[in-house]
C-alpha positions, 0 to 999 in steps of 0.5 A, a space after each residue: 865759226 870764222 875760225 873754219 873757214 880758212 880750213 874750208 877753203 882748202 877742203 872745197 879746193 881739194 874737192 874742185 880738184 877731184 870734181 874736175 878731173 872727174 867731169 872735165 878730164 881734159 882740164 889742165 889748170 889745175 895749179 891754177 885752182 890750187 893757187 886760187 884756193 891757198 890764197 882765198 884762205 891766206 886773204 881770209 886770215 890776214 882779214 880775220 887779223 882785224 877781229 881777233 879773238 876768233 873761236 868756234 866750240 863743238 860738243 865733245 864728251 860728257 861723262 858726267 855733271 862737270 866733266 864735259 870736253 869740248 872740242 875748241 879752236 881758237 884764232 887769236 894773237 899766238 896762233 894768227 901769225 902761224 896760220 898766217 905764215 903756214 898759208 904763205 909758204 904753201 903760197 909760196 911753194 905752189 908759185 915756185 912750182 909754175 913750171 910744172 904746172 901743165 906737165 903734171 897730173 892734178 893728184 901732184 897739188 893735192 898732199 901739200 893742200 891737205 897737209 896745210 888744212 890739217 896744219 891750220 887745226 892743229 895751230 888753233 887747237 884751243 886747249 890740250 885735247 884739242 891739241 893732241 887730237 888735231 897733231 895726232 891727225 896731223 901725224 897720220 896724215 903726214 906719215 901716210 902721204 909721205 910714205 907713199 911717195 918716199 924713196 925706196 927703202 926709207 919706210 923704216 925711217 918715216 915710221 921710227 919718226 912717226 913712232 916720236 910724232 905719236 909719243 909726244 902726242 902721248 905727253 900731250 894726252 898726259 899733260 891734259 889728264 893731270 890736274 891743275 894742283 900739278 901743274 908743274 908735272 904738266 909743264 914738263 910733260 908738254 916740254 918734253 912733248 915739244 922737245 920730241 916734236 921740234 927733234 924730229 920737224 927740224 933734223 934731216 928729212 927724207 925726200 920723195 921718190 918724185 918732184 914734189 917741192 910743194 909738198 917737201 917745203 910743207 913737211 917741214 913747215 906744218 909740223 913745225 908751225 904747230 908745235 909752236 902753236 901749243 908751246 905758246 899755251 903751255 905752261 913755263 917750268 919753275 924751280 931747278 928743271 928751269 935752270 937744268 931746262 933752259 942749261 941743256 937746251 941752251 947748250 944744244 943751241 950753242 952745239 947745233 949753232 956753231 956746227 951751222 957755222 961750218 962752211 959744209 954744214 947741212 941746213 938741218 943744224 940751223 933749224 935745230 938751233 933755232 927750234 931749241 932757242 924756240 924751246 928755251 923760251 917756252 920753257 922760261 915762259 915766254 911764248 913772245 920769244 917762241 913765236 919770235 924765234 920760231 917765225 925765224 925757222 919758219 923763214 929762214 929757208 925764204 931768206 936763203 931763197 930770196 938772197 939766191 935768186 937776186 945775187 946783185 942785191 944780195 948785200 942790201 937784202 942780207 942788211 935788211 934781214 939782220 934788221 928784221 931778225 934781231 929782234 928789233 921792234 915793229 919786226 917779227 921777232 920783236 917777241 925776244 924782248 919779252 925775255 929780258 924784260 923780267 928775267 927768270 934766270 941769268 941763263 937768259 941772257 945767254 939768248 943774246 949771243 946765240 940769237 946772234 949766232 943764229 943770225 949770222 950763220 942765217 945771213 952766212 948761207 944766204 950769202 953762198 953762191 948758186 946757180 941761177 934759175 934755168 931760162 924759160 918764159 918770161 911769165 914763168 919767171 915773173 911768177 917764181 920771183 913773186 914766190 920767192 920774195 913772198 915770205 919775205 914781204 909778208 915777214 916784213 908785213 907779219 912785224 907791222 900787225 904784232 903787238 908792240 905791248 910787252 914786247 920787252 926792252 928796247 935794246 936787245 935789237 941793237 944788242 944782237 945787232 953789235 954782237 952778230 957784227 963781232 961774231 963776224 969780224 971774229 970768224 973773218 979773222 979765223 977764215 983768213 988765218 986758216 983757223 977754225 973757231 973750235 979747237 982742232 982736237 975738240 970734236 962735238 958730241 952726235 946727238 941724234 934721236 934713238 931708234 924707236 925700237 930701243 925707245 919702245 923697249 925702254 918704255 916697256 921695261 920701265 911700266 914692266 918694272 913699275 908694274 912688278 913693284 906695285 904688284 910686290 907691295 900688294 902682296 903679303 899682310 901689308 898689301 890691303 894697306 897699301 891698296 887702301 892707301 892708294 884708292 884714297 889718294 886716287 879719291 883725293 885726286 878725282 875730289 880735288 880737280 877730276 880730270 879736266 886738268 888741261 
């Protein structure tokens, strides 16, 4: 049940919160004891690394003998180093906010708090039904905190990408129900759950209508963390939809990377290359990569943070990061490796150039110019340099405690260490010579998701089609056939496997 606890932490924080305010209204350290209860669960999971697995198992449905559904958490090495990392942004964002930490009301701490505790479930969903129960919580309460606060006129956006949100959670569903002789069938449907999930967690998002970094750094991190969570537990694709998988989602890597390159390019097309390289990855069955690549995203924009605040060492800071990000051993995204050691396809060494376009257009945007931090007290600035180089200390700390077994070769770091370094002699020379890297008449392709409606409309019309086809063979003097037919393939199925196919 140790698996709870951090879950519990934040849930008695929330209540603390709503006591305080209610038995001492003029109480005004509330940031404090939301600080006190996001590091209490951080401690309890970097302790909990030491007795790994951790697992806690409630009864859930029993429709018959043999069909029985637990509801299953599970704390081990693909979901510790999410939880982990979930916690310390959360951290991290609550002490880059200690200048609004007497000057707002105790509501303003608590979105980022649920939505973390909500996130830690879903990261340790021990199986699919656990997993689609514990997103689809996660997406209602996203969407009904986020829509409370969001700008004006913008509702229509959250609730198309809810509507994305609440179809994978659909696959998901899908992906448990179909029995283990399809495996395959299965593979795809969490592909594809995973592929609608990272679209919507890593493209553009919508702000709030009021101050609210904690929560607006969490409403990118809690969906993405836990999308990477059941990707590592799903299962690889085989056959040609490995080679056409790993071809178009290799290929958005490569058009979301080089769009990244542009000196103007919004964040967003960084997070979409590195959550489709994240995508590759479990496609090719290789949930070391996907953790490796997904703590890249998870960090990417504490790098950016850590590089801005101290501009005087930004060229060590930026050296040191390369290092940690290549993919060398004892580092976080160790876990690349694990892609070349017993290669699927020759598609994966495609990982290498656009692992390394990813780094450099990362290390290119910590190294633009900002402003610096706007004077205060000197505490106050103590605090928001702790916050700002927490992630990076605990991506350093994060290397140290994985695993080293199976990770893979020894030289794919230095591999895209050597290319990231002719990458950028490459786009110096372009940038000197006025040139750009892309042919001028060459435009990339938009892709951006489309609109739910149309979506929803598609669906229908398909079941409506597939329905009047299944109506049409039923009728006439064949129909009795077909229906028999049918029932004895059903029966053939139920006999095979039931329906605990997750």
């Amino acid at each position: 049940m140790l698996v709870l606890l951090p879950v519990v932490l934040l849930i008695v924080t929330l209540l603390a919160l709503v006591g305080l305010q209610r038995w001492r209204p003029a109480f005004k350290s509330y940031w404090f004891v939301a600080m006190g209860g996001a590091l209490a669960a951080a401690l309890v999971v970097l302790g909990l690394r030491f007795s790994l697995p951790q697992e806690a198992s409630f009864p859930g449905w029993r429709l018959a003998e043999g069909l029985e559904f637990p509801f299953t958490l599970v704390l081990d090495q693909h979901s510790w180093p999410l939880a982990l990392t979930l916690l310390v942004l959360l951290l991290a964002h609550l002490l880059g906010s200690v200048r609004r930490a007497s000057g707002v009301s105790w509501p303003i701490w608590m979105p980022a708090l649920a939505a973390a505790g909500a996130g830690l479930l879903a990261i340790t969903a021990g199986d699919l039904l656990a997993a689609a129960l514990t997103l689809f919580l996660l997406d209602i309460l996203l969407y009904a905190l986020h829509s409370s606060v969001a700008p004006e006129g913008r509702e229509a956006a959250l609730l198309e990408q809810f509507a994305f949100n609440v179809g994978s959670v659909l696959l998901v569903l899908a992906a448990w129900a179909t029995p283990p002789s399809y495996a395959g069938l299965a593979a795809i449907f969490l592909i594809a759950a995973g592929a609608m999930r990272l679209a919507v967690a890593s493209g553009p998002h919508e702000g709030t209508s009021q101050p609210m970094p904690a929560f607006v750094g969490m409403l990118r991190a809690v969906p993405l963390a836990a999308t990477l969570a059941f990707l590592q537990r799903g299962q690889p694709l085989s056959g040609v939809m490995l080679h056409i998988g790993l071809f178009v989602t290799l290929l958005v890597a490569l058009r979301a990377g080089l769009r990244s390159l542009s000196a103007d390019a919004p964040v967003h097309h960084l997070y979409q290359c590195l959550a489709a390289l994240a995508l590759a990855a479990a496609i090719a069955g290789a949930p070391s990569a996907v953790l490796a690549f997904g703590l890249m995203l998870l960090f990417a924009n504490g790098i950016v943070r850590l590089a801005a605040r101290y501009s005087r060492a930004r060229l060590p800071l930026l050296a040191v990061a390369a290092l940690l990000l290549c993919g060398l051993w004892f580092t976080a995204t160790q876990g690349v490796g694990g892609l070349y050691s017993a290669p699927v396809s020759p598609l994966m060494f495609a990982f290498l150039s656009l692992h390394a376009i990813a780094l450099l257009a990362l290390l290119q945007r910590s190294s633009e110019p900002v402003q610096p931090p706007e004077p205060d007290e000197p505490w106050t600035l103590a605090v928001e340099s702790i916050g700002t180089a927490l992630p990076a200390a605990m991506l350093l700390i994060v290397g140290l405690l994985l695993p080293t077994a199976g990770q893979g070769p020894l030289w794919a770091g230095p591999v895209v260490l050597g290319l990231l370094a002719v990458f950028w002699v490459v786009r110096r020379q372009l940038q000197r010579s006025g040139r750009s890297l892309l042919p001028p008449h060459l435009r990339l392709p938009q892709v951006q998701l489309p609109p739910a409606r149309r979506v929803a409309a598609a669906l229908s019309a398909a079941l409506g089609g597939g329905l009047r086809l299944f109506s049409s063979l039923l009728e006439g003097e064949a129909g009795l056939l077909w229906a028999l037919l049918v029932i004895a393939l059903l029966i053939s199925i139920a006999s095979q496997s039931g329906l605990a196919g997750g």
